[in-house]
N, C-alpha and C positions, 0 to 999 in steps of 0.2 A: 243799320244805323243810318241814321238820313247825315247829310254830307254839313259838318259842321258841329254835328255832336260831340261830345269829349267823355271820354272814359273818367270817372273820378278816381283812380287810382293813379299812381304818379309814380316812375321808375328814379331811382339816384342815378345822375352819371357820371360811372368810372371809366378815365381816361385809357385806351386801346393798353398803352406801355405803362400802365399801372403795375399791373401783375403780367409778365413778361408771356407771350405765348397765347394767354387768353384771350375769348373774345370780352368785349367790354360789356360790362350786365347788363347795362340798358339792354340790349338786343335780344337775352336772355326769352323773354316774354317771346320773342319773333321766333326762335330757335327752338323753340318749345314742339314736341311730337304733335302730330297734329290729329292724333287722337284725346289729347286732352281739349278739346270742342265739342262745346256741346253740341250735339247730334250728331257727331262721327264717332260710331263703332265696332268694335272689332270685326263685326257685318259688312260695315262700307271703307270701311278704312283703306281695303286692298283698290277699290276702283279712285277713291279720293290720290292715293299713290299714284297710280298710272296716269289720272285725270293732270293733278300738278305737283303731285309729290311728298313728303312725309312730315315735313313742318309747316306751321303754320305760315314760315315767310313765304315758301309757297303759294300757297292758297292766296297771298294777296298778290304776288305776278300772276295769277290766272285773271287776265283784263276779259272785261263782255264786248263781246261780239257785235251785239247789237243791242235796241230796246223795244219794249213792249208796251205800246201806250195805252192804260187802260182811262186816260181821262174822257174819252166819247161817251157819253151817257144819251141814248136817245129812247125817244118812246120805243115800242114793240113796233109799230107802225111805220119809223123811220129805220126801222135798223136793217142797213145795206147788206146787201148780199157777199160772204169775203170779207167784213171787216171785222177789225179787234170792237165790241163793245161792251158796256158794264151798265148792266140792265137791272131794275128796282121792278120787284113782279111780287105777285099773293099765289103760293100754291093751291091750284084746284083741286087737283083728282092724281092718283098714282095708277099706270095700265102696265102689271107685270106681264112679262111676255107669255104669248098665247103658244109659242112651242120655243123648244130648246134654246135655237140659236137666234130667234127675234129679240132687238131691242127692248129694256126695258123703260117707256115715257111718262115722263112727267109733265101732266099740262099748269099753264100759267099765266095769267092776264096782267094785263093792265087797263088803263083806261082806254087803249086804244087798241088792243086785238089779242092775240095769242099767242104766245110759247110754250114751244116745246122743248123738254130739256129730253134729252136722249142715250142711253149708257149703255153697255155691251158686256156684260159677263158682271154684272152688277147685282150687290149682296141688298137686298130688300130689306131689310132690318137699318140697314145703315143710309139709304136712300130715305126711311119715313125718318129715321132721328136729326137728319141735316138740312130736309125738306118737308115736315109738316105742314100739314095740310089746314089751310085757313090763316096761315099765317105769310108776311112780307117776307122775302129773301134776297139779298142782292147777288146780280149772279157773273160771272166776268169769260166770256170765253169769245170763238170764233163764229161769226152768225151764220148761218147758213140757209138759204131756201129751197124749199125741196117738193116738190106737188103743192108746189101755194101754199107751203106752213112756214113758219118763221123757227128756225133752230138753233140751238145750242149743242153740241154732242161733246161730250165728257167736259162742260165748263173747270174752268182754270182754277175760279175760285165762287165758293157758296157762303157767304154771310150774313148775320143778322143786319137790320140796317143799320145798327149804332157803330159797326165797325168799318162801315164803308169807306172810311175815311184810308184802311188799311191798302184797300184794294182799286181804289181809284186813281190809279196815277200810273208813274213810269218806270218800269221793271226792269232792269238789266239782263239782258240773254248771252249767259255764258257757254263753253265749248260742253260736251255730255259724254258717257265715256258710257259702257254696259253695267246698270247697277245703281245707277244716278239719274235723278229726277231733276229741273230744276230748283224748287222747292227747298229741297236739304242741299246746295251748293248753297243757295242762297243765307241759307239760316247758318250755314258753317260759318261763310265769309261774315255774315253780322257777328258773329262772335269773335273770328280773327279779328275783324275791325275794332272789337273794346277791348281787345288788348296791346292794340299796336301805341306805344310810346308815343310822347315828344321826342323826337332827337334833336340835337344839335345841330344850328344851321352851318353846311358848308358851302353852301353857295355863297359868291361875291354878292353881297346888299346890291351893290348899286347892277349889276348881271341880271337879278334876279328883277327888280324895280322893272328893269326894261322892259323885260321880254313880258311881263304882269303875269309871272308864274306865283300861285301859292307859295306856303311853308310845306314842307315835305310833307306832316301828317294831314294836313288838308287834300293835300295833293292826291293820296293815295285815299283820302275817304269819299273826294269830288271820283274818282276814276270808276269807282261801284258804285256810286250813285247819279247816274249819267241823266240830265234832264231834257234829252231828247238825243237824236240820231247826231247830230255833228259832236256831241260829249264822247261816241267812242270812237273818233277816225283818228289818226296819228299826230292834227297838227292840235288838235285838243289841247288848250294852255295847260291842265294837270297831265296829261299824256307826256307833252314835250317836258315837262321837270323830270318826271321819274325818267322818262327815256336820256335826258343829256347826263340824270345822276351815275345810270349807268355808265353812258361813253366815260363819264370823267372818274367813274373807279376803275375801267378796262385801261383807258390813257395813262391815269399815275401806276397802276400797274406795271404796265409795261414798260413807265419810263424810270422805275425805281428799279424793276430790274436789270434794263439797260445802263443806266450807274453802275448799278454792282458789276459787271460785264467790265467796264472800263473802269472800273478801281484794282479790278484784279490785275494783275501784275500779268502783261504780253511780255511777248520779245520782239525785235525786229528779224523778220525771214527774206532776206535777199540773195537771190543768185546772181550769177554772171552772165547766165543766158547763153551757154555754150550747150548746155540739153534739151533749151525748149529750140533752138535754132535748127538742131536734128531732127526732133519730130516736125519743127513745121517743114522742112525739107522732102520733108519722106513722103508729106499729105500729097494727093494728085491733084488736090485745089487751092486755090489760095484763101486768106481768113475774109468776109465780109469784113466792112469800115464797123457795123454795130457789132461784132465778135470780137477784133480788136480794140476798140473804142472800152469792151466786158473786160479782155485781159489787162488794158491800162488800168483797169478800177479796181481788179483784185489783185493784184501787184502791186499796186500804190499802197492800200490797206494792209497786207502780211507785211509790209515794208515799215509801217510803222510802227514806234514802241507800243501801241494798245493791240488787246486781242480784235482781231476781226469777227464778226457778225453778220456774214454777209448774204444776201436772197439773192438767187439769179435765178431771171424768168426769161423765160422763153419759150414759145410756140414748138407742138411739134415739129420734131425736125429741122429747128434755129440753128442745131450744134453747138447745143452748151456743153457736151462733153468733151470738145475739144477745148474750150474754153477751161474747164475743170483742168483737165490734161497741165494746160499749160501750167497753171497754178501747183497742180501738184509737183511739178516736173521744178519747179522754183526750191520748192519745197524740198527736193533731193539735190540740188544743187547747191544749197546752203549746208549741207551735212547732214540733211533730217528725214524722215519718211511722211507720209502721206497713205490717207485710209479713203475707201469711197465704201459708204455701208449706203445700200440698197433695202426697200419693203419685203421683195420675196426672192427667191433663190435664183427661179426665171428673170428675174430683171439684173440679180446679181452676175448671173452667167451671161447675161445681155453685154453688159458693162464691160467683163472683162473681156470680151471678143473684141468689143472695139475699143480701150484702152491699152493692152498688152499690145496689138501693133507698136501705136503709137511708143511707147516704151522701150518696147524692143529698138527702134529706129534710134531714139536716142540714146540705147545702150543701162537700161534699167529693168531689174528683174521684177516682176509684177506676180504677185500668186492672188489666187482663189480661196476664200477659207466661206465656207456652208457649213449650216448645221448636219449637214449629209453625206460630211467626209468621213473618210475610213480612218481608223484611229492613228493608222501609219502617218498618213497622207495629212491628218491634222497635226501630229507632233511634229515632223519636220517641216510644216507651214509657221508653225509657233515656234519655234528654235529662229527660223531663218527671220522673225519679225526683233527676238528678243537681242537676237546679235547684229541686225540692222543689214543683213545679207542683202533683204527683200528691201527694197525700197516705196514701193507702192503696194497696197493691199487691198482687195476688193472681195466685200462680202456683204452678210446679211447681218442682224443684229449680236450674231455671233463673232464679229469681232471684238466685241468691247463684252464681252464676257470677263470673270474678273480672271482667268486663267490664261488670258491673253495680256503678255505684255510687248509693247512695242521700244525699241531699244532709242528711241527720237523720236517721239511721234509730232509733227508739227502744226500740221492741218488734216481735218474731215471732211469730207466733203457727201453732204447727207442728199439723195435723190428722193425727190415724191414728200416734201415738205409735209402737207398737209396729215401725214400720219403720225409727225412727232410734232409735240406738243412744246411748249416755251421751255418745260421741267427737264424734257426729254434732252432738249438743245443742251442745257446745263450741266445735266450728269455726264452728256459726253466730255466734254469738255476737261470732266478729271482725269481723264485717260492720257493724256499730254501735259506738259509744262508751259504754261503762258500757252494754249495751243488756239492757233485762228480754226473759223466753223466757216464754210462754204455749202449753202445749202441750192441743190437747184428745184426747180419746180416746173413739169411743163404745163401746169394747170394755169390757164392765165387770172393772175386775181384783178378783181378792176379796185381801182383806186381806192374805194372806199373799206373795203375789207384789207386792205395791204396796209391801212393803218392800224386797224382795229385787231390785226392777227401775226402783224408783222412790224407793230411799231417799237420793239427791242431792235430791230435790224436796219441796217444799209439795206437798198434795193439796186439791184442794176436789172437791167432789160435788154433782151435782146431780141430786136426788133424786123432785121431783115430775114429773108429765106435766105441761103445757100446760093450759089451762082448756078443756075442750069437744073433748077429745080421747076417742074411744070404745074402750074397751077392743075386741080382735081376738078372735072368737070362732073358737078353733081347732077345729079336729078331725081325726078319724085315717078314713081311708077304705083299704080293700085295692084294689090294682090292679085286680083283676078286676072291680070295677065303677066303672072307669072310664068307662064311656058314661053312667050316672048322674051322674057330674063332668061333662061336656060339655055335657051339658040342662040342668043349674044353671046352668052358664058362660052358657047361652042364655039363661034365665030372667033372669040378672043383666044381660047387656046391653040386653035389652030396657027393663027399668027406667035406663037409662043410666049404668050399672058400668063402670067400665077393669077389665082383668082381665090380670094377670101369672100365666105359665106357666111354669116354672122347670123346666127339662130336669136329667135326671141325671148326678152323677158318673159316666164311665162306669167309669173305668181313670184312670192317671196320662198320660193322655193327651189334650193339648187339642185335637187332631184327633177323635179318636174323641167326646167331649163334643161338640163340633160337629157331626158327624153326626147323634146321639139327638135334636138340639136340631131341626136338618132336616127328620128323618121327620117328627119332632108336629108341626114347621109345617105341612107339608105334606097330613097327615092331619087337622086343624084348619082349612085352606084349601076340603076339601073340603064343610065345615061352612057355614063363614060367609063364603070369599072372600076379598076384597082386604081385607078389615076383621080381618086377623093378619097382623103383624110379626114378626121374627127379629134378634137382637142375640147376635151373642157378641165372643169376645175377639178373630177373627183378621180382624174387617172392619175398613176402613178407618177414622179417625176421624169423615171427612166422612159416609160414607154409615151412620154407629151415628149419628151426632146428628142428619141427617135422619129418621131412622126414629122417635129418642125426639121428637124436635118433634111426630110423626104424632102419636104412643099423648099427648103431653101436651096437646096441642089439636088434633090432627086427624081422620083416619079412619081414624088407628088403634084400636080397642079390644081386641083381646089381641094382649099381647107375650110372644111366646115366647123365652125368653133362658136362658142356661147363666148362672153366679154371677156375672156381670161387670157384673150389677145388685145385687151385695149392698151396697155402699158407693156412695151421693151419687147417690141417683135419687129426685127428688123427684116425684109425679104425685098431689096428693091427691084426684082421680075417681077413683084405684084404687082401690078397695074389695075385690077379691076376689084370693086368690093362692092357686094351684095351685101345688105343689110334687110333683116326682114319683119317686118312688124316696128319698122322704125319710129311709129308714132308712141310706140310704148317706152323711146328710150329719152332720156337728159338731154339736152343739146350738147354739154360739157362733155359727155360721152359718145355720143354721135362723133363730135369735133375728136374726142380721141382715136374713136376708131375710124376717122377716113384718114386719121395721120398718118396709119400704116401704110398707106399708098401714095405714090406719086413720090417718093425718095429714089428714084430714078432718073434719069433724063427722058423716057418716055411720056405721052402723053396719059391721063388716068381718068376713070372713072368711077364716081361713085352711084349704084343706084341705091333709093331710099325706097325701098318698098314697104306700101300701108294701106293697110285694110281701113275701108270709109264706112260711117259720115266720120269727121275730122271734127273734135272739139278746138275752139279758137288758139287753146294754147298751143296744142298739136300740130297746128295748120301753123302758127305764129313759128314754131320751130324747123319744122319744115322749110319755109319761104327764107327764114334767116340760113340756114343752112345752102340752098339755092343760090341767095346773094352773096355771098363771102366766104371765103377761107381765113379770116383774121380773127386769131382765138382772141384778143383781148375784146375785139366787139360782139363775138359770141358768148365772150364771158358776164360783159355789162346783159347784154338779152335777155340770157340763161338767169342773173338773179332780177330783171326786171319780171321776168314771166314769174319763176318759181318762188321769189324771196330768197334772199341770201344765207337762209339757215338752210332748207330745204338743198337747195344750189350742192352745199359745200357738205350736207351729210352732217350737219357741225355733230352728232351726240358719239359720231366713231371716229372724229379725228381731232386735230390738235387747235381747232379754231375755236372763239370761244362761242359758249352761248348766251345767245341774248335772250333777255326773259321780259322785256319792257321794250327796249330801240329797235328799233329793226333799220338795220345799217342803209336802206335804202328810202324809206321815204325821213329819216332822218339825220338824210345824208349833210345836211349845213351844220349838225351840231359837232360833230363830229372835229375839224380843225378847231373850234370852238373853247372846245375842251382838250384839243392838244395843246392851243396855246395859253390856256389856262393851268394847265399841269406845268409847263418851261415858270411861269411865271409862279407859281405856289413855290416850287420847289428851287428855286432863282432866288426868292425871300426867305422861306422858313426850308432848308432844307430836308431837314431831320423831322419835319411836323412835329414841330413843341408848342407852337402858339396858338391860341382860342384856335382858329379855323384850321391848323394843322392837325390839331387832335378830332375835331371834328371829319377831318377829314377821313381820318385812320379808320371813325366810326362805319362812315361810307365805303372803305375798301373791305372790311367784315361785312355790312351789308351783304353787298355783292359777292359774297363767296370771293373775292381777292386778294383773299389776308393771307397767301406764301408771301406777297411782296411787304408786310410788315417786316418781315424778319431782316429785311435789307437796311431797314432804319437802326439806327445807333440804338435807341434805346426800343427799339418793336419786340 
């Protein structure tokens, strides 16, 4: 459908909190299977899936990539070597191929010289009915020259002349997936396009006037009909509408559930500070000004009548668990308990190694509860929660199981953020009365995602290292002198170094990663012997924490291990880390695992070993790596290089996904529409007015319709 066309068909629109729970029918048409389009069938339907997904609204977030400009029309005589053209020719003569695997040609003139059209495993029957002979064809492909002939090989498009009109212009090049042509995307998205509605405008008139953005359905019929290269780049005027539509259903989203958050009925949690005064006594350091600056913020927060909501970021190795500590320790001080639930059982038992000190010092019983306890060992962890024996509890998502009850429970405190999701945050939250959330993250988010994934929450940051912490001296080593790494590895053990060996990604496979991780040990054994370990992800629990016991005070000193040391491995004797095949890793991961070193007061090293030539991104991550240990400017990098969906994994974790904005190159709209959300919802709070309910239209849109149900009448 060319951009400006209009479907004669016309949808009614029923208001979102019409019929209570519903999406509103206009959208119906959008939500419709998107096998009901024509040309998708139950043949292509499975890669149309994969490609963008199973309804039609899909298919129109599948934006093109680029365009194909077939308006060049030159003689045969002009047409450049390499270029798109669309050529008006008389077929001569048809030359089926002379043995098996030869091409089969079709010759072609015009006034000025010769084409050749060229096909490869091509049905002869269907070649003379599309290319008759003696007759005009317009023809539209890639030209080529080849022994001084002029060519076309498999043209794009073969027409009569009267249809020229079809094939002469600017194509849109969308993503291709195994099973898909461009061709049938195209003729899908035409059909999506005459049935997408008028909706309701939610944009502010005079917002919209400025910026000379379209009406939405324009918007989205300009964005598949691009008429030339700057129609698909991000700041595109119909790019920028549907991309802020987005920000501004992600924003009242998140700010409708943050209301509900703070209409729910807290309590005030205040201690006296006679528990946290003992743990910090017992520390053998004292708190940094940004750690204290952290416990004045969540202190202040559990102190107040509303529930807390709060992020704490912090860099490897900041000490935000001491920070937690203190909070929880507030938390038992007032009469109450306190849970810290952990991603995996490893980070769980991380946790309570270095929280129970602290606890202990201040005279508070801390237990362990895993999905891997013994049923003894679980019934008397769950007695001692239900009668409030236990004061602190640390575990995996097995503490909030519903057979777990806490006798007070007052604050959570959730590590590794990015795996629970906004929903996730909330269902904890029934497990206590009025209970505050304390969530930390050592992932650094940069600015722009920390609204967009975290704007239900407070953020605080913690920004300094540790007093007597040594910076990691990186550096980039090629493969090939890898036995030069092995003799340092030597050099460093000698002087009594622990040394982590970090095998490569090999594939998307954790078998295959397990083997690479193998051979090094193996070839590493031949070195130094029983004094190298091996850790990955498909051993046992028992026999991966025997092993880390070795490398943390035994006879172990290198461990060789696939990523499953990137998170909650504490050994600070490690001072040096081999990483191999580093070019194949994240930056974000990278920066994870050389946190594991240099938590000592010794000096550290990280080597980056990588196999060349280095693609730009590769070498861009590298060099950032080399200049910095500062995860928040690794983190701005990490989505400048990769894109902020990619960056963040968004399809396994709890960040949203964007299908239109991409949080980075539309990074200004973004406050834009935050403070346009304060100010809708400041006027019409409940969205009952023209633009309120229009608005509601826009959070079904976007798949954001849990936070209707926040609204009085949604």
């Amino acid at each position: 459908m060319q951009h400006g066309a209009r479907s004669t068909r016309r949808d009614t629109y029923t208001p979102a909190g019409s019929r209570r729970g519903l999406r509103p029918q206009i959208l119906n048409p959008l939500f419709a299977q998107i096998t009901t389009l024509k040309g998708v069938g139950p043949r292509n339907a499975k890669a149309f899936a994969k490609l963008a997904g199973e309804r039609v609204v899909d298919l129109l977030w599948l934006l093109p990539t680029g365009v194909i400009d077939r308006r060049h029309a030159p003689s045969v005589r002009d047409a450049a070597d390499g270029e798109i053209a669309t050529l008006s020719v008389r077929v001569e003569d048809h030359r089926p191929p002379p043995a098996q695997r030869a091409p089969y040609r079709v010759l072609c003139t015009d006034d000025t010289g010769v084409l050749e059209l060229v096909f490869f495993n091509a049905k002869s029957d269907y070649l003379l009915r599309v290319l008759p002979v003696g007759e005009w064809r317009v023809v539209s492909g890639k030209v080529t020259h080849y022994q001084g002939r002029v060519q076309i090989q498999h043209p794009d498009h073969i027409v009569p002349p009267a249809e020229r009109g079809e094939v002469q212009g600017v194509e849109p090049v969308y993503p291709l997936t195994a099973g898909l042509v461009l061709k049938v995307v195209r003729k899908a998205l035409r059909a999506a396009l005459s049935r997408t509605p008028d909706l309701p405008e939610w944009l502010d008139p005079a917002h919209r006037d400025r910026e000379g953005w379209p009406v939405w359905r324009d918007a989205v019929e300009a964005v598949h009909a691009p008429l030339g290269p700057a129609d698909v780049q991000p700041d595109a005027p119909a790019r920028r509408r549907l991309a802020y539509d987005e920000m501004l259903a992600n924003q009242l989203a998140l700010a409708l559930v943050r209301r509900q958050q703070t209409r729910l009925k807290g309590r005030a949690i205040q201690g006296d500070g006679h528990l946290r005064a003992r743990a910090l006594a017992a520390l053998p350091f004292e708190l940094t000004g940004s750690q204290r600056e952290a416990v004045r913020e969540v202190l202040a927060d559990m102190a107040a009548p509303h529930r807390m909501l709060r992020l704490l970021q912090g860099d490897v190795g900041s000490g935000k668990t001491v920070v937690a500590v203190q909070a929880m320790l507030a938390a038992v001080e007032a009469g109450c308990q306190a849970a810290v639930m952990a991603p995996t059982e490893v980070l769980a038992r991380q946790h309570f190694a270095t929280i129970q000190p602290m606890a202990q010092a201040a005279g508070v019983e801390t237990l362990l509860l895993t999905g891997k306890d013994s049923r003894t060992a679980r019934q008397q962890a769950v007695e001692k929660l239900r009668t409030g024996a236990a004061g602190i509890a640390v575990g995996t998502h097995a503490l909030f199981q519903q057979s777990v009850e806490f006798h007070d429970l007052a604050l959570a405190v959730i590590d590794e953020q990015h795996r629970f999701g906004v929903h996730q945050r909330m269902s904890l939250q029934a497990k206590g009365k009025g209970m505050d959330v304390l969530v930390m993250t050592a992932t650094p988010i940069p600015r722009t995602l920390l609204l967009t994934s975290y704007g239900d929450m407070e953020a605080t940051r913690i920004t300094e290292k540790p007093a007597g912490r040594q910076p990691v001296d990186t550096r980039t080593v090629p493969l090939d002198r890898i036995s030069d790494v092995v003799d340092g590895v030597a050099r460093g053990m000698e002087q009594g170094s622990k040394v982590f060996w970090v095998c490569p990604l090999v594939e998307e496979s954790e078998q295959t990663d397990v083997s690479a991780a193998e051979e090094r040990c193996a070839a590493l054994k031949e070195r130094f012997g029983g004094r190298v370990g091996l850790v990955h992800g498909r051993m046992k629990s028992a026999e991966k924490a025997r092993v880390m016991a070795a490398f943390h005070d035994g006879g172990v000193d290198v461990l060789v291990a696939t990523t499953v040391i990137e998170v909650g491995v504490d050994v600070p004797a490690a001072t040096l880390m081999v990483i191999e095949h580093a070019e194949r890793f994240g930056l974000a991961q990278l920066h994870q695992l050389r946190g594991r070193i240099g938590r000592g007061s010794a000096r550290s090293t990280c080597v980056l070993l990588y196999q060349g030539p280095l693609g730009e991104t590769a070498r861009g991550r590298l060099r950032i790596m080399r200049e910095t240990d500062d995860g928040f400017r690794i983190a701005e990098e990490d989505m400048r290089l990769r894109g902020a969906g990619e960056m963040l994994g968004t399809r396994q974790s709890g960040f949203p996904e964007f299908r239109v904005a991409d949080p980075l190159a539309h990074e200004d709209l973004l406050p834009v529409a935050r403070d346009d959300t304060e100010l809708v919802l400041h006027r019409d709070p409940e969205l009952q007015g023209e633009r309120g309910k229009a608005l509601r239209v826009l959070l079904y849109l976007f798949e954001r319709d849990a936070a209707v149900r926040y609204l009085r009448s949604g």
